[in-house]
DRENDO-1510 file (C-alpha; in Angstrom, 1 decimal, always signed):
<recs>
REC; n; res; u; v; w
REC; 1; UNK; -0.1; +1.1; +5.7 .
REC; 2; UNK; -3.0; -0.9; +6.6 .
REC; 3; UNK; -6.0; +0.5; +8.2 .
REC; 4; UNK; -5.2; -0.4; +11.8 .
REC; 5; UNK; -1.9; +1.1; +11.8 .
REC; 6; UNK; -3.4; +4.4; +10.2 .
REC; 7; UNK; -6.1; +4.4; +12.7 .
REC; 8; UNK; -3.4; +3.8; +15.9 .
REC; 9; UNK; -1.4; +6.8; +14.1 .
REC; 10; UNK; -4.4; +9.2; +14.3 .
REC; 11; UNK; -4.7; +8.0; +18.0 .
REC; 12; UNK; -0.7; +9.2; +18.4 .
REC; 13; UNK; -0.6; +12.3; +16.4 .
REC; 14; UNK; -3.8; +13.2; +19.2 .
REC; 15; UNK; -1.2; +12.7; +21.7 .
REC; 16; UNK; +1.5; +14.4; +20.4 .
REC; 17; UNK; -0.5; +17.2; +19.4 .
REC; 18; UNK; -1.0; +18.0; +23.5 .
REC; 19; UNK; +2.9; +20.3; +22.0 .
REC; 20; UNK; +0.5; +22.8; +21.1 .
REC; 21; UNK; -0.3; +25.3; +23.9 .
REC; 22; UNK; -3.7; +25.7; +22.5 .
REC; 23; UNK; -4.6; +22.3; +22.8 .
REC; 24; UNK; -3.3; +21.1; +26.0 .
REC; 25; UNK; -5.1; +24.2; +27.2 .
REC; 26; UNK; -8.2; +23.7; +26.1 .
REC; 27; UNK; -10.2; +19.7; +27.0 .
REC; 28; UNK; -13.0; +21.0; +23.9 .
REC; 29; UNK; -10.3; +21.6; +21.4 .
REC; 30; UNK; -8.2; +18.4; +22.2 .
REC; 31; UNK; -11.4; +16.5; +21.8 .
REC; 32; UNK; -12.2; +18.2; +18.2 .
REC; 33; UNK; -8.5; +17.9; +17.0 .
REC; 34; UNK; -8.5; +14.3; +18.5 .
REC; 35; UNK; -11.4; +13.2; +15.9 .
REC; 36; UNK; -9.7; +15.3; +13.2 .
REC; 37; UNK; -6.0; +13.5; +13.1 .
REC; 38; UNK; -8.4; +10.0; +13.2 .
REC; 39; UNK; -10.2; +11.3; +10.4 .
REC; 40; UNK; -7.4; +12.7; +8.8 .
REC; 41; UNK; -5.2; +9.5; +9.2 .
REC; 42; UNK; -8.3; +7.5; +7.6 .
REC; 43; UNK; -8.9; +10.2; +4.8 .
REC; 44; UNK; -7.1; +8.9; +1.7 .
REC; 45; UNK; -8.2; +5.7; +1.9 .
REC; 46; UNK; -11.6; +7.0; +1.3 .
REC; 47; UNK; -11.3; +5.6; -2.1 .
REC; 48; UNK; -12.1; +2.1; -1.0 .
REC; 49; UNK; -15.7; +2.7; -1.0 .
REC; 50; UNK; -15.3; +2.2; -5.0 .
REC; 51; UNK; -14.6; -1.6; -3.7 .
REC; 52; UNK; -18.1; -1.8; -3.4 .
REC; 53; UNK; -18.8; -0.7; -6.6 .
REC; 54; UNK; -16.3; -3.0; -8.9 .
REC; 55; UNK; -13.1; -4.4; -7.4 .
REC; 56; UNK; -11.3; -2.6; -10.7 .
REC; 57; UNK; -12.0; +0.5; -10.0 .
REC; 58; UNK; -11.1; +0.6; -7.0 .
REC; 59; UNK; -7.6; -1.1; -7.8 .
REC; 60; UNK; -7.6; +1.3; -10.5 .
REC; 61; UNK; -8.2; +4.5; -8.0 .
REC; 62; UNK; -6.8; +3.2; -4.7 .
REC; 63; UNK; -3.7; +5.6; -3.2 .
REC; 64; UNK; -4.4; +7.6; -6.5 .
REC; 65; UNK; -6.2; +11.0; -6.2 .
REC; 66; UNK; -6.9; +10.9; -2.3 .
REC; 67; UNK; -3.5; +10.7; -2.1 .
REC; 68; UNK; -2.7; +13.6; -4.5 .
REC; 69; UNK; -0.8; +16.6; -3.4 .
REC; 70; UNK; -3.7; +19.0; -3.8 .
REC; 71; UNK; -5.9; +16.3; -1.0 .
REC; 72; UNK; -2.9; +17.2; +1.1 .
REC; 73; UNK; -4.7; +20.4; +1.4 .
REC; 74; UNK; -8.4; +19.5; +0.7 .
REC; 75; UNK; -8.6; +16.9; +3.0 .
REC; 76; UNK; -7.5; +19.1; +6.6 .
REC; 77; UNK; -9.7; +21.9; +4.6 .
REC; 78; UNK; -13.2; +19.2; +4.8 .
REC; 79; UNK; -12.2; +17.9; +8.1 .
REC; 80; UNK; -11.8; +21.8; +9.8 .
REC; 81; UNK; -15.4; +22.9; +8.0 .
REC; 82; UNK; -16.6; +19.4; +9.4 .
REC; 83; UNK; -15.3; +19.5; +13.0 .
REC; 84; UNK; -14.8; +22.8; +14.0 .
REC; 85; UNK; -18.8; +24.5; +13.8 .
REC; 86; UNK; -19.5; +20.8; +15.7 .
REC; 87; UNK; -17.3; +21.5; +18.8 .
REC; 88; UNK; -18.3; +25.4; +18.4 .
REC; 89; UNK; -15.3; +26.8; +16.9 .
REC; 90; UNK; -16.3; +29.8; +14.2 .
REC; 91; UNK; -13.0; +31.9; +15.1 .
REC; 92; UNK; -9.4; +31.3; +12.8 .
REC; 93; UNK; -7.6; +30.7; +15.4 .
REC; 94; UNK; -8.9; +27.2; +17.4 .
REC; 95; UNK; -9.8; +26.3; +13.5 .
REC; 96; UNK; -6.2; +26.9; +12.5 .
REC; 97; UNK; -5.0; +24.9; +15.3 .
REC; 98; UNK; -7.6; +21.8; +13.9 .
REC; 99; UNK; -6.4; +22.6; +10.0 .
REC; 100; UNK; -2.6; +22.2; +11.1 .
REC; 101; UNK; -3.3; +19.0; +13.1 .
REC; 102; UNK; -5.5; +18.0; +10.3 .
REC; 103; UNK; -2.6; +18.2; +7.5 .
REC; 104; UNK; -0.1; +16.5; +9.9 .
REC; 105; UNK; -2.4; +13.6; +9.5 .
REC; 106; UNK; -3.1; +13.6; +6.0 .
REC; 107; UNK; +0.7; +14.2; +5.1 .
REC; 108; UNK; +1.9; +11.1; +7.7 .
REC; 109; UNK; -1.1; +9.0; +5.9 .
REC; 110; UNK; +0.6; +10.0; +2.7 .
REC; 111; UNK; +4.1; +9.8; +3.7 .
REC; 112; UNK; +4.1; +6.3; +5.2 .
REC; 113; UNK; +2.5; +4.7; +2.6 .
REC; 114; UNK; +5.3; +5.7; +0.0 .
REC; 115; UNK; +7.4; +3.5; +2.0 .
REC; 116; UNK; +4.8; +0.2; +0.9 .
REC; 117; UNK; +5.2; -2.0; -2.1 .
REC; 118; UNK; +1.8; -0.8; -3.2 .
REC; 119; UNK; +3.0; +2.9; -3.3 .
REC; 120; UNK; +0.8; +5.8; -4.2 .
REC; 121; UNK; -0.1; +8.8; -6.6 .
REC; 122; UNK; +1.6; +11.4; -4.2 .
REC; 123; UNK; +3.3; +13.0; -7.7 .
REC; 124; UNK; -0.4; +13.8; -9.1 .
REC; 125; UNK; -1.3; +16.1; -10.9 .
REC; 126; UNK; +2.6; +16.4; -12.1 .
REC; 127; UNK; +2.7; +12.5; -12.6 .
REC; 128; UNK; +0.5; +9.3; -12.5 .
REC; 129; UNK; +3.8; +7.2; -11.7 .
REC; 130; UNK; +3.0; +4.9; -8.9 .
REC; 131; UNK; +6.0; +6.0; -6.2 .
REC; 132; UNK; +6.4; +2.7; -4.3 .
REC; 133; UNK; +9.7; +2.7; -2.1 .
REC; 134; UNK; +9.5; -0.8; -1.3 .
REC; 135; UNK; +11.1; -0.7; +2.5 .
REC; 136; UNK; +8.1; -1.2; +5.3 .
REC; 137; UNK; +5.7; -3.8; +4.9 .
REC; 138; UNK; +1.8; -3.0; +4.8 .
REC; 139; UNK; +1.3; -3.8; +8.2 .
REC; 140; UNK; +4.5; -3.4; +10.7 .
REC; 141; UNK; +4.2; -5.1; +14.0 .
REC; 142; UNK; +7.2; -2.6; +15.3 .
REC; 143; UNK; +5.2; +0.6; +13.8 .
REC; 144; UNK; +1.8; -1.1; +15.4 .
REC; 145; UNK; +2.3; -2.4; +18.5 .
REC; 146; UNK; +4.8; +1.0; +19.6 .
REC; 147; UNK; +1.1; +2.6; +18.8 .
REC; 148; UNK; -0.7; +1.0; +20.9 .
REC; 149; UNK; +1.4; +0.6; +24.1 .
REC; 150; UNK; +2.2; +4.5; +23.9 .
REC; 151; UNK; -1.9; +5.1; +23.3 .
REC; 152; UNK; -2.4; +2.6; +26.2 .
REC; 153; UNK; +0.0; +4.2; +28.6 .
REC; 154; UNK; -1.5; +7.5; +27.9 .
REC; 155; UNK; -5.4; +6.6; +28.3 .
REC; 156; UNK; -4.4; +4.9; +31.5 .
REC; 157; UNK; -2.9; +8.0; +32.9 .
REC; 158; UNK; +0.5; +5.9; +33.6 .
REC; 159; UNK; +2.6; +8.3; +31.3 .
REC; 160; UNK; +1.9; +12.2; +30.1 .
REC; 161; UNK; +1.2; +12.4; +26.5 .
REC; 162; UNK; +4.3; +15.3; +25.5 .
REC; 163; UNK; +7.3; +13.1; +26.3 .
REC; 164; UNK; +5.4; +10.0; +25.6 .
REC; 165; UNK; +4.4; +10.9; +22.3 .
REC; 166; UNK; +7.5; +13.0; +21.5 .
REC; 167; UNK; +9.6; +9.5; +22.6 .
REC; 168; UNK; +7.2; +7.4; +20.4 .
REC; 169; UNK; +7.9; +9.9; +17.2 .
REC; 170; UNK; +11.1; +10.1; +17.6 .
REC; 171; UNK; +11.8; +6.6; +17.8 .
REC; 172; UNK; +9.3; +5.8; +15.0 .
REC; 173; UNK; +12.2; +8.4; +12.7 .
REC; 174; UNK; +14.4; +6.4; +13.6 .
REC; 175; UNK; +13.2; +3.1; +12.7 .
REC; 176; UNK; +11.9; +4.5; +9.0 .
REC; 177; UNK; +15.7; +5.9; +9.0 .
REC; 178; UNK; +17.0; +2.2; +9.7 .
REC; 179; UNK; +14.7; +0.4; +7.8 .
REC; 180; UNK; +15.7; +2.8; +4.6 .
REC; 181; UNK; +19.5; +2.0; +5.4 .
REC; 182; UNK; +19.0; -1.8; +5.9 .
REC; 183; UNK; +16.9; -1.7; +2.4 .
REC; 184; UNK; +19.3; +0.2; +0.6 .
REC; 185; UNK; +22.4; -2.0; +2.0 .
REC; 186; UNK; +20.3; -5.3; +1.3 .
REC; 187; UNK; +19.5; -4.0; -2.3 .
REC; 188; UNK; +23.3; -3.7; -2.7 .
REC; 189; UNK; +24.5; -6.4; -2.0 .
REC; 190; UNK; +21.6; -8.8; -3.5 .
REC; 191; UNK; +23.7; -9.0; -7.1 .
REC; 192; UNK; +26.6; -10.1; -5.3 .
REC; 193; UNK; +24.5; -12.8; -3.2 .
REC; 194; UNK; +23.5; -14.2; -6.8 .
REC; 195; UNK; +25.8; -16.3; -8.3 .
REC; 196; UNK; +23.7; -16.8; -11.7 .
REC; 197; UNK; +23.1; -12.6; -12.3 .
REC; 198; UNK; +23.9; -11.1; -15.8 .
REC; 199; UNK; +24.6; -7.9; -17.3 .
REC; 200; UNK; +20.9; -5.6; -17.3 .
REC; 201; UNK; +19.4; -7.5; -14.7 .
REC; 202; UNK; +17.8; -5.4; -12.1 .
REC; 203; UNK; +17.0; -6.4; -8.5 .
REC; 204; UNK; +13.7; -4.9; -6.4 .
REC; 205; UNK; +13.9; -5.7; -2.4 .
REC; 206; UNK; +10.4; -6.0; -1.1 .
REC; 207; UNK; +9.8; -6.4; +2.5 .
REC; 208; UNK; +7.8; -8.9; +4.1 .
REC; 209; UNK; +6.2; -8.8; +7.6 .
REC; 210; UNK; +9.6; -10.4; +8.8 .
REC; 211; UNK; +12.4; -7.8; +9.2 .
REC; 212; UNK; +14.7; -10.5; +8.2 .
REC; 213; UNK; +13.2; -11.8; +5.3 .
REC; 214; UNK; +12.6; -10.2; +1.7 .
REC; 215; UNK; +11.1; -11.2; -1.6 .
REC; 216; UNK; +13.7; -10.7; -4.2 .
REC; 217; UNK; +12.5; -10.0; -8.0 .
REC; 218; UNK; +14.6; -9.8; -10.8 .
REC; 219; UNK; +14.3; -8.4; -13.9 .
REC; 220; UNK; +15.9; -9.5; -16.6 .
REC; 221; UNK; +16.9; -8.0; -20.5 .
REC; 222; UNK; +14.6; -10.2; -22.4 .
REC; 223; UNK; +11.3; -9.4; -20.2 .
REC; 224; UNK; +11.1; -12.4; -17.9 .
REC; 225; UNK; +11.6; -12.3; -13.7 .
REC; 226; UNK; +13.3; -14.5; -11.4 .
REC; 227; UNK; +11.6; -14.5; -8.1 .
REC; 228; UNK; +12.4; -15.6; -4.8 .
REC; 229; UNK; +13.3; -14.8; -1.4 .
REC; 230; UNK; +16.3; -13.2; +0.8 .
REC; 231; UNK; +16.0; -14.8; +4.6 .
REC; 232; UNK; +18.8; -14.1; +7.0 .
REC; 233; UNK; +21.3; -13.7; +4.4 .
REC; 234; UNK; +20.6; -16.9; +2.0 .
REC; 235; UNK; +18.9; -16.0; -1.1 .
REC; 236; UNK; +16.6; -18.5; -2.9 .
REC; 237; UNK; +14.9; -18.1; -6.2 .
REC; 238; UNK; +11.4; -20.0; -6.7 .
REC; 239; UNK; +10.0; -19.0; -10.0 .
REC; 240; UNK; +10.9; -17.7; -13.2 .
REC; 241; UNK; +8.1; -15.9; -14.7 .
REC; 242; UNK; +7.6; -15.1; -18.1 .
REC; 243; UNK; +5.0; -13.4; -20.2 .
REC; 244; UNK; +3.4; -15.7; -22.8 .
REC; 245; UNK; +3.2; -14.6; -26.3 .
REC; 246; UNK; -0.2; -16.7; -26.9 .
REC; 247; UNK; -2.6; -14.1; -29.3 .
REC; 248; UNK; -5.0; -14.3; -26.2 .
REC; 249; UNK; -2.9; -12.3; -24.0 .
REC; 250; UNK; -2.7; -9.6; -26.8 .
REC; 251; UNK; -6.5; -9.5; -26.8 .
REC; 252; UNK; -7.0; -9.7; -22.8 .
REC; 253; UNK; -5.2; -5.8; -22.9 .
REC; 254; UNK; -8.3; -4.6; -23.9 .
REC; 255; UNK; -10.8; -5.5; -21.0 .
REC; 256; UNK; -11.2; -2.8; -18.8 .
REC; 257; UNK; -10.3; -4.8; -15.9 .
REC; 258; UNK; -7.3; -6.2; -17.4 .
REC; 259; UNK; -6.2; -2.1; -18.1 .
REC; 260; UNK; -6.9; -1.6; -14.6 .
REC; 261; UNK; -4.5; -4.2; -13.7 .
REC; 262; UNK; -1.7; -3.1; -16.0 .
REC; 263; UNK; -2.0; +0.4; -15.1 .
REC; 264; UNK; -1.2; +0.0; -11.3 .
REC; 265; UNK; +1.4; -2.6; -12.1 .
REC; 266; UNK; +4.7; -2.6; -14.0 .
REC; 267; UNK; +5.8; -5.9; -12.5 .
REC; 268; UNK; +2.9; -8.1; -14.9 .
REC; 269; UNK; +3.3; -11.7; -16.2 .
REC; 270; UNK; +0.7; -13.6; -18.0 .
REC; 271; UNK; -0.1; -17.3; -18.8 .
REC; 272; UNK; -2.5; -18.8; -21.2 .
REC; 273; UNK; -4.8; -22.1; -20.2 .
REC; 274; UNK; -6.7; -23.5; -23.5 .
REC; 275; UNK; -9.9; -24.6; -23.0 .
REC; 276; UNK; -12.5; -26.6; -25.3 .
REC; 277; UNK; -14.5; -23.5; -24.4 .
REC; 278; UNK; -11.6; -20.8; -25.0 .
REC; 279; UNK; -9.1; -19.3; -23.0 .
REC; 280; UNK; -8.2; -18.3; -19.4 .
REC; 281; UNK; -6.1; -15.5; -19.0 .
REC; 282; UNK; -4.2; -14.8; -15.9 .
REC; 283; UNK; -2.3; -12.3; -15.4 .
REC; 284; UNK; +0.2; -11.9; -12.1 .
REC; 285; UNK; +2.0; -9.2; -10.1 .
REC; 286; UNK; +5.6; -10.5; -9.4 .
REC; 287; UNK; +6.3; -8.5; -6.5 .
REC; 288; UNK; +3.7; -10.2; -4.7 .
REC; 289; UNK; +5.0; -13.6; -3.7 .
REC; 290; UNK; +3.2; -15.4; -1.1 .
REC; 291; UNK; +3.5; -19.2; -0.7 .
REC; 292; UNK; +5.6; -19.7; -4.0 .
REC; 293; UNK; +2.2; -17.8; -5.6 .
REC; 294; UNK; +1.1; -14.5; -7.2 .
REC; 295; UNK; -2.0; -13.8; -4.8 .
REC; 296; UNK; -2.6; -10.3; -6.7 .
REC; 297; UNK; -4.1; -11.8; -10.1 .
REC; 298; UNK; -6.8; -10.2; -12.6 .
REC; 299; UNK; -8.4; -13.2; -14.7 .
REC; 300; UNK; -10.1; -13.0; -17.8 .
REC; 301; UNK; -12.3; -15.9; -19.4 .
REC; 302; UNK; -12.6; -15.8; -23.0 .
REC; 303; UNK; -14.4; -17.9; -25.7 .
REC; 304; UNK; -12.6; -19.0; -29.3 .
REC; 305; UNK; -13.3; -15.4; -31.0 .
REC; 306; UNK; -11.4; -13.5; -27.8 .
REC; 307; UNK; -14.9; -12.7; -26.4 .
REC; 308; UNK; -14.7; -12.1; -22.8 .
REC; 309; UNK; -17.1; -14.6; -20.7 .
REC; 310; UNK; -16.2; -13.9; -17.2 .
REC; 311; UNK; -13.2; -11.8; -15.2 .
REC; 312; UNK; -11.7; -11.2; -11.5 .
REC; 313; UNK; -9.2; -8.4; -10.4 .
REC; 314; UNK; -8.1; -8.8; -6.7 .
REC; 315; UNK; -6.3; -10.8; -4.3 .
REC; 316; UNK; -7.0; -14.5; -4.3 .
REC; 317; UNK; -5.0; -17.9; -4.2 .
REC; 318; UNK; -4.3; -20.2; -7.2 .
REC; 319; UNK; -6.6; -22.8; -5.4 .
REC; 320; UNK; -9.8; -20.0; -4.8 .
REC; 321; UNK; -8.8; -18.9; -8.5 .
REC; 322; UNK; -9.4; -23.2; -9.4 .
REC; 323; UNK; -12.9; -22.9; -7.5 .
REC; 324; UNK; -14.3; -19.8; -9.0 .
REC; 325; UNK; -13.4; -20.9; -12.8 .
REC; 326; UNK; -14.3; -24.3; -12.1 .
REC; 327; UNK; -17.6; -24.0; -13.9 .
REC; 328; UNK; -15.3; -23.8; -16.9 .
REC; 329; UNK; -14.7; -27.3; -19.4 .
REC; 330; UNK; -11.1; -28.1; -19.0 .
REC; 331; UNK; -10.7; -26.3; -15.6 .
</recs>
């Protein structure tokens, strides 16, 4: 999920955590466990600082480690030796009750975002496969704005936190529950919604922020993707993508940033533009469709001999992408 949403989670779990005795007993331990699910909701995204350092890297490394299953445990294990000696708590037992709260909000962090395109490294150290379940969008509106009425009712005093909270939760299963059923019906019955499908082609449902709309790619025997959308029932394909075979291409797989790319995505296409200067690389992420484009690119710029001149990994539109080669002959 996005960064809000985690953040309004860490809000909720603080109310929903008023189930433990301990902490709707005590105003000092509510407060501490309070900043820990925030923290904790926030945690594996930590990661993102590597933005800073090279957009690659941090495509590379985002949902990866933070979001292994030994951080499941690390992460509540920082936050308690963080929080606790602040508010004053030495003794297991109020630190128990900040390490159990802590992992709730590590494991709902973890848990939610396996239900987003982007997916995670939840598998690691077993696995590096990226486990994307494809079935809530990055940012909800349902997920978000049940969030922040139930925090705003609570802060306002209008309604206790225990059956708020316990109301919100449950009702938040049940959408998740709904939203996998819907997915796995839509997924279904996509093949029979497309009158040109063929034997080995394989459909992926990816939501958008619509609940009634969903991108559609298909993947096909020889290596090439169909591409289009599913909105109340009528399914429309835009693109057919397909790998070029130019010797460029070949040579682009061994830029760092270019690995990067490949190694979060199994979903890449790539096109070739000649230059007087060289070549222009870009590669695509199918699953991303927005406006008929492939906003999640990496780019690589490469002189006669394969050299590489200049490269972006990130999201960006095929009109930004124009602009920042433009400096480029033939561009």
């Amino acid at each position: 999920m996005d960064t809000a949403t985690h953040f309004v989670m860490g809000l909720g779990l603080a109310g929903l955590s008023f189930v433990d005795p301990a902490v709707s007993a005590s105003g000092t331990l509510a407060g501490a466990v309070m900043i820990a699910t925030v923290l904790a909701s926030q945690a594996p995204d930590a990661d993102t600082v590597l933005r800073l350092k090279d957009n690659a890297l941090y495509i590379r490394n985002h949902r990866g480690i933070t979001h292994s299953l030994p951080f499941l445990l690390l992460w509540p294990l920082l936050i308690t030796l963080v929080i606790g000696p602040i508010f004053g708590f030495l003794e297991l037992r109020p630190l128990s009750h900040i390490a159990l709260w802590s992992f709730i909000g590590v494991a709902v962090h973890v848990f939610t975002d396996l239900f987003n395109t982007y997916g995670t490294q939840a598998a690691r150290p077993f696995t590096e496969k990226w486990i994307a379940w494809n079935i809530i969008h990055i940012f909800d509106p349902f997920i978000f704005g049940s969030h922040a009425a139930a925090i705003i009712l609570w802060i306002s005093g209008i309604c206790p936190p225990v059956p708020l909270f316990i109301s919100l939760y449950s009702g938040i299963i049940a959408y998740y529950v709904w939203r996998t059923l819907v997915h796995w019906r839509i997924t279904r019955g996509v093949r029979v919604k497309d009158v040109h499908h063929d034997a080995g082609d394989r459909y992926f449902v990816i939501p958008t922020i619509s609940p009634t709309r969903w991108n559609v790619v298909k993947a096909k025997p020889d290596g090439t993707y169909n591409v289009g959308q599913l909105n109340n029932s009528k399914l429309e394909w835009f693109k057919h993508a397909v790998c070029s075979d130019h010797p460029a291409v070949e040579h682009s797989k061994s830029h760092p940033d270019i690995q990067a790319f490949l190694y979060f995505t199994s979903y890449a296409v790539a096109d070739v533009e000649e230059l007087p200067s060289g070549y222009i690389v870009r590669w695509g992420d199918v699953r991303y469709l927005h406006r008929k484009q492939f906003p999640f690119v990496a780019v690589l710029v490469m002189d006669h001999n394969y050299r590489a001149l200049n490269t972006y990994v990130g999201w960006l539109s095929s009109d930004k992408l124009d602009e920042r080669f433009a400096i480029y002959p033939g561009t």
